[in-house]
C-alpha positions as CSV (number, residue, x, y, z in Angstrom):
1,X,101.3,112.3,100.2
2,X,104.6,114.1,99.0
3,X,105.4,114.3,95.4
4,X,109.2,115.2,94.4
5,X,109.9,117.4,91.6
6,X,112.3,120.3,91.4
7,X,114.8,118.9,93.6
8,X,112.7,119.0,96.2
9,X,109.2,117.4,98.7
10,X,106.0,119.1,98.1
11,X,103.1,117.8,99.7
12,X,99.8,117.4,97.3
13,X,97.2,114.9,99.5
14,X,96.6,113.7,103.5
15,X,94.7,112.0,104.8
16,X,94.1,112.0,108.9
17,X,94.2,108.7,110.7
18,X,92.1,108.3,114.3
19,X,94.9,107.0,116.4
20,X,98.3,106.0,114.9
21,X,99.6,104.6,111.6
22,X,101.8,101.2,112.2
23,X,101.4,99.9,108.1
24,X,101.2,101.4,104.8
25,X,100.8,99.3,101.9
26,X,100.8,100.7,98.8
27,X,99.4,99.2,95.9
28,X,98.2,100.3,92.1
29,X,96.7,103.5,93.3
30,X,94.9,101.9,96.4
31,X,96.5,102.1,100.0
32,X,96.1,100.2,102.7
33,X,96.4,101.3,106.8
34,X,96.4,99.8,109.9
35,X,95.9,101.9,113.0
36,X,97.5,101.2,116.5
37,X,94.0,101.1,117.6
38,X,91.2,101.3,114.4
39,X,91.8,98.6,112.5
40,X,92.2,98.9,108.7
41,X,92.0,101.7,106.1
42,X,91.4,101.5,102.8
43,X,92.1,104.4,100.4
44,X,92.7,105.4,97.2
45,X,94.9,107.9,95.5
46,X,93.2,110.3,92.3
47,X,96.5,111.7,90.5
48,X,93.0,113.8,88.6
49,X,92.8,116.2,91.6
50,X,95.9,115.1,93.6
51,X,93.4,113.8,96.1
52,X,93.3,110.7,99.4
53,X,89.5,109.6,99.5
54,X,88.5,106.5,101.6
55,X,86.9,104.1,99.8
56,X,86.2,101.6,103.4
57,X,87.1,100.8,107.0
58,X,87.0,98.6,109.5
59,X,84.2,100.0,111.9
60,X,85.6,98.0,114.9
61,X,88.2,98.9,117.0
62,X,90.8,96.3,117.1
63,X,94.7,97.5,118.0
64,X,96.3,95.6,114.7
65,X,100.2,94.3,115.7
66,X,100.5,93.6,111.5
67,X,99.0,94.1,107.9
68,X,99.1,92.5,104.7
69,X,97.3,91.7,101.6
70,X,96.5,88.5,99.3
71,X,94.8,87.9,96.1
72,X,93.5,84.8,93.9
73,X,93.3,86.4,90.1
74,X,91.2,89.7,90.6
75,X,90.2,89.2,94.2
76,X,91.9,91.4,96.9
77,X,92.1,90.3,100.8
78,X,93.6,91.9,103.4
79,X,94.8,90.7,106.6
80,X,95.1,91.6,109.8
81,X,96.4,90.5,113.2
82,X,95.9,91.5,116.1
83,X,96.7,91.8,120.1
84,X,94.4,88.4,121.0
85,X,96.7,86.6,117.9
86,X,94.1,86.3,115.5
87,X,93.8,87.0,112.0
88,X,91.1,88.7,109.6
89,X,90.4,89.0,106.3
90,X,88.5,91.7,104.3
91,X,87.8,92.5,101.3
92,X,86.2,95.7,100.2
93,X,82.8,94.6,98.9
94,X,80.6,97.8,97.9
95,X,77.5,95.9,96.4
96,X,77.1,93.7,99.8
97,X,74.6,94.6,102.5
98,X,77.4,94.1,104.8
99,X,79.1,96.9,103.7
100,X,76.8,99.1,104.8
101,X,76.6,101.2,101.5
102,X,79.6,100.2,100.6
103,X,82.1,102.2,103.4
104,X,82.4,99.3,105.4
105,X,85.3,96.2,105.0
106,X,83.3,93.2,104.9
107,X,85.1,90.3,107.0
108,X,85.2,86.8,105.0
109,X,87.3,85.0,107.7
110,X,88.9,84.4,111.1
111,X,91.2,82.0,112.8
112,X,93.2,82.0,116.2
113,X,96.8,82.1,115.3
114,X,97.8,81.2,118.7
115,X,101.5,83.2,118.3
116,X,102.7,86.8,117.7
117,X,103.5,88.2,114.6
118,X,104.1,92.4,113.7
119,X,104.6,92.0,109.9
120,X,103.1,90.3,106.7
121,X,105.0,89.8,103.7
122,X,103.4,89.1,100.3
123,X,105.1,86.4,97.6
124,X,103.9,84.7,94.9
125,X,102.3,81.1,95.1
126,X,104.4,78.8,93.0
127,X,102.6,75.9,91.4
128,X,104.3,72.2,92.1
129,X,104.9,72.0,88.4
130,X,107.7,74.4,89.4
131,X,108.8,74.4,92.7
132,X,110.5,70.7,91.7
133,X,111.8,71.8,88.5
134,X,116.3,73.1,88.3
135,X,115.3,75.8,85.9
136,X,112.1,77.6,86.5
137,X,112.5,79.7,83.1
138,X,112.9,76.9,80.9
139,X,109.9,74.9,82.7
140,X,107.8,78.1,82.4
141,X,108.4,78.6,79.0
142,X,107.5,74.9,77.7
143,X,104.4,74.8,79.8
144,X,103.4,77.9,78.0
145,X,104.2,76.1,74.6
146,X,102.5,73.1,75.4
147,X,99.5,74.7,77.4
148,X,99.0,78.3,76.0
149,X,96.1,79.0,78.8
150,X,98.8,78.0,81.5
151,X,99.5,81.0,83.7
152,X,96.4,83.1,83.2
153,X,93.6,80.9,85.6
154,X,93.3,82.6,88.7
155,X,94.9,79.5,90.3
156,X,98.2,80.7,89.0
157,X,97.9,84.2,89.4
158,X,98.0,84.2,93.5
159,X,99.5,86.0,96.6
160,X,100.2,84.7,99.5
161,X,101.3,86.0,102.9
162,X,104.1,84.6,105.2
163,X,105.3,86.1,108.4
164,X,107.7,85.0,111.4
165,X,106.7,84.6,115.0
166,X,107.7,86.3,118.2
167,X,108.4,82.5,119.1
168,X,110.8,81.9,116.5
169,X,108.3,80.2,114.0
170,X,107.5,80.9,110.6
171,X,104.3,80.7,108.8
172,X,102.3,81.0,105.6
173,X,98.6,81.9,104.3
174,X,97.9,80.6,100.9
175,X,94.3,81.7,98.9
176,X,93.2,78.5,97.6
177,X,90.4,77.7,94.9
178,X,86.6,76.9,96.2
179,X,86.7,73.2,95.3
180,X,90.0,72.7,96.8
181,X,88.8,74.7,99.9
182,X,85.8,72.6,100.5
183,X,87.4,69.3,100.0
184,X,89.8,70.0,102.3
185,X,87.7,71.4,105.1
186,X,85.5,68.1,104.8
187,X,88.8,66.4,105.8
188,X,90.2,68.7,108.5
189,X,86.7,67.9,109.9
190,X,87.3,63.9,109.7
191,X,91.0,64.1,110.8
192,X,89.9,66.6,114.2
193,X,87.9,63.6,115.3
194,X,89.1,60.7,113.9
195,X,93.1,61.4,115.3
196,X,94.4,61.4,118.2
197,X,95.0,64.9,119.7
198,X,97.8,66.0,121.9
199,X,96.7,66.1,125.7
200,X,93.5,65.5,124.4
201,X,92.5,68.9,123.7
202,X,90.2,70.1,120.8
203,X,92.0,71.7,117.9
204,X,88.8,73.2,116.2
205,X,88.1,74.7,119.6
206,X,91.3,76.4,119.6
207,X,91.2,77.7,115.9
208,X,87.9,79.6,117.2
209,X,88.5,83.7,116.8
210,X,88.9,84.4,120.5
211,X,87.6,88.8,121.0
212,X,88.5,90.6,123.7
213,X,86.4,91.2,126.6
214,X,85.1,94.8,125.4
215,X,83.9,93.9,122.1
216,X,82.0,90.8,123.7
217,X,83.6,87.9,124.5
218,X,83.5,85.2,122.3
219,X,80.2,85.1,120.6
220,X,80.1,82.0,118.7
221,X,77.7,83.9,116.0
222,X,79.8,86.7,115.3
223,X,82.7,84.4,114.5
224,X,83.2,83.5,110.2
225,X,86.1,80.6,110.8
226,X,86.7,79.6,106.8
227,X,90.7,79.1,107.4
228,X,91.8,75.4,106.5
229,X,94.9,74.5,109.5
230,X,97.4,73.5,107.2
231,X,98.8,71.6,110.5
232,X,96.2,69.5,110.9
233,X,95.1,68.7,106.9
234,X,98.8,67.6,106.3
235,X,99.1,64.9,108.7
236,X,97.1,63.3,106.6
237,X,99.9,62.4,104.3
238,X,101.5,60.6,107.4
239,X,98.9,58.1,107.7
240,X,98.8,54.2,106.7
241,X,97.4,53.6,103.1
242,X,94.2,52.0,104.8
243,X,93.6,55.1,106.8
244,X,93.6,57.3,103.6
245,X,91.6,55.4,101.9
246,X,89.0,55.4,104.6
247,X,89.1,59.2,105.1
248,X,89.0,59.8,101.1
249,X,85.9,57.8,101.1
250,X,84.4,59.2,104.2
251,X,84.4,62.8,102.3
252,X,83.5,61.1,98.7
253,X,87.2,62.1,97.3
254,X,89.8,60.0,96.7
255,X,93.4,59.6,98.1
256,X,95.7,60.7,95.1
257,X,93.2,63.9,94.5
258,X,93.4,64.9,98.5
259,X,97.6,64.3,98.1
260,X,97.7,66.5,95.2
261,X,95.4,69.5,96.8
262,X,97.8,69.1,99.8
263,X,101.3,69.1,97.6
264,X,99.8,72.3,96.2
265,X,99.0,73.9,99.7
266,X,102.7,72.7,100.8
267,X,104.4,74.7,97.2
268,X,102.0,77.7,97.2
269,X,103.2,78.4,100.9
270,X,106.9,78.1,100.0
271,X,108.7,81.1,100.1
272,X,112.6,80.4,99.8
């Protein structure tokens, strides 16, 4: 850590990775690190007595191609991918058992990307009252006026993450609420098996975290899933009226509240 003053560099903290440094992400007075070969860091910076303490790591050793973070209100994830093309997500949760004390990243989630990414890029989830509207400033403005709690729920204070592929693709991770995220993994679990797949291959199966050979294999039990495939929940949308209906039932929701949660998912991951 350098500090500038005097017209000049002088260096006030360090802190000494394992391997090598790829990502630093800098936020408030927290960092966060990925290693070439250790996973994530997580550190914070104490102007008191100009010092870099870690606060929590990843204990195992996964070579990380990117890093980035998300948040829903006061909650902090970070993500990671790595060289099988999965993605993790932690969150620094001291009071856990899992934590082990407190010094450990606790995993909440993982999910088979399937492609190649080396960078994550934070932006802010825009709501569908917006994302529709000519002038965002003016819209804000008279939501606040007519709804004067509009824009401090955690639903409208989030951070997503989108990132491009080695394969030319692009691609976004949303944080969504817990109803929301429940009622829409009931129906990615009807739509897996009640459509038709391409080549008749699984796509739950291939959504499974996939570890590498020295850390395992892929031990079913040490897997979290808990990532909705945007892919598969929004072909919902292209089905007949009857079909939706049917599904909606199935998971005791109904259509127009399963479009709405999905128009949501498809504004909070626009970036442009």
């Amino acid at each position: 850590m350098e500090q500038w003053g005097n017209a000049k560099l002088t260096q006030v903290g360090f802190f000494r990775a394992t391997m090598q440094v790829l990502h630093i992400i800098p936020f408030k007075s927290f960092l966060l690190l990925s290693d070439a070969y250790d996973s994530l860091y997580f550190l914070i910076w104490r102007e008191s007595d100009k010092s870099l303490t870690l606060l929590a790591k990843d204990y195992d050793p996964i070579p990380v191609y990117a890093a980035g973070v998300m948040s829903r209100g006061p909650a902090m994830t970070f993500l990671c991918h790595d060289d099988r093309q999965n993605l993790q997500f932690f969150q620094y949760a001291p009071g856990e058992a899992a934590a082990r004390g407190g010094n450990r990243l606790v995993c909440r989630a993982d999910y088979h990307l399937g492609t190649q990414t080396t960078s994550f890029a934070s932006h802010f989830c825009r709501s569908s009252l917006m994302i529709h509207s000519a002038t965002p400033t003016s819209t804000l403005a008279a939501l606040k006026q007519q709804d004067s709690y509009f824009g401090r729920s955690e639903e409208d204070q989030r951070l997503g993450a989108y990132f491009g592929t080695a394969d030319g693709g692009m691609g976004a991770v949303v944080p969504l609420s817990e109803p929301v995220y429940w009622r829409l993994t009931a129906l990615q679990s009807i739509v897996a098996n009640a459509l038709e797949s391409d080549c008749a291959l699984a796509p739950r199966a291939w959504r499974l975290y996939r570890r590498s050979t020295r850390r395992g294999g892929c031990r079913s039990n040490d897997r979290k899933k808990g990532v909705i495939d945007g892919d598969l929940v929004l072909q919902y949308a292209d089905l007949s009226i009857s079909k939706q209906e049917d599904i909606a039932s199935a998971i005791g929701s109904t259509v127009d509240l399963i479009l709405d949660n999905l128009l949501e998912l498809q504004c909070g991951s626009l970036v442009l």
